[in-house]
C-alpha positions in Angstrom: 92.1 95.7 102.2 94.0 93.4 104.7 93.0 95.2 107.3 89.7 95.6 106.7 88.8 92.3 105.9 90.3 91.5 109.2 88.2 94.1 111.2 85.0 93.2 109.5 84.9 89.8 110.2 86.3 90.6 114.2 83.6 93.0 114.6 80.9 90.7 113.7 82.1 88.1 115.8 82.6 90.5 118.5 78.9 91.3 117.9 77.7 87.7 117.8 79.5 87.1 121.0 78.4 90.4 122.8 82.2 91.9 123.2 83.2 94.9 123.0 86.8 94.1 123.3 89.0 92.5 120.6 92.4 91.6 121.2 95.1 91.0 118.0 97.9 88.5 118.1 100.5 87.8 115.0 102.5 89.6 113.5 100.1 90.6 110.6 98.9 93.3 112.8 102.0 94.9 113.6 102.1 96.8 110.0 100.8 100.2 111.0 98.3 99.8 107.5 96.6 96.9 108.7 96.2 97.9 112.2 94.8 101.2 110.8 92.3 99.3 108.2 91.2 97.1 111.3 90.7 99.7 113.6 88.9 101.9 110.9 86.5 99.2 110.9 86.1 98.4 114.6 85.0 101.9 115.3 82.4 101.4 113.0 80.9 99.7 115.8 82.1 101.0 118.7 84.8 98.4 119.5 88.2 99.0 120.7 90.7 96.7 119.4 93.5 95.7 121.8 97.3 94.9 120.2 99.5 93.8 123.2 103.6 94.5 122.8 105.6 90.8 121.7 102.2 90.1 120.2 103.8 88.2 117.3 104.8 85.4 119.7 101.2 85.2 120.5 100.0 82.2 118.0 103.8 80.3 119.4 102.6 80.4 123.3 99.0 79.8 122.3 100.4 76.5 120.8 103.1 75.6 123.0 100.6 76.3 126.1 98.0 73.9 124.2 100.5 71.0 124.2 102.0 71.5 127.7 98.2 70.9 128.5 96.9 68.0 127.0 100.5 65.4 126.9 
């Protein structure tokens, strides 16, 4: 149900924004049942879901990269 919660709500974003490209950080999305819930529900709609390798470190550099910037 993870999963899917977390695909429904991408792919309607991904529709409000006019994407067709979704791309996961976290580590929530390296458990092969969530990945598999949320990409059950992307190709509902036609949208490919992108999971990058080392993409649990993802929400660290976002961060880190968002300090560097505004100090």
């Amino acid at each position: 149900m993870v999963g899917e919660v977390i695909g429904t709500i991408s792919y309607l974003n991904a529709l409000i924004m006019g994407v067709s490209k979704i791309y996961f950080i976290g580590r929530t999305s390296l458990l092969d049942i969530v990945k598999n819930g949320i990409d059950k529900r992307l190709e509902l709609v036609n949208i490919s879901g992108e999971y990058k390798k080392n993409r649990e470190f993802g929400n660290a550099i976002g961060a880190i990269a968002y300090l560097n910037t505004s100090l």
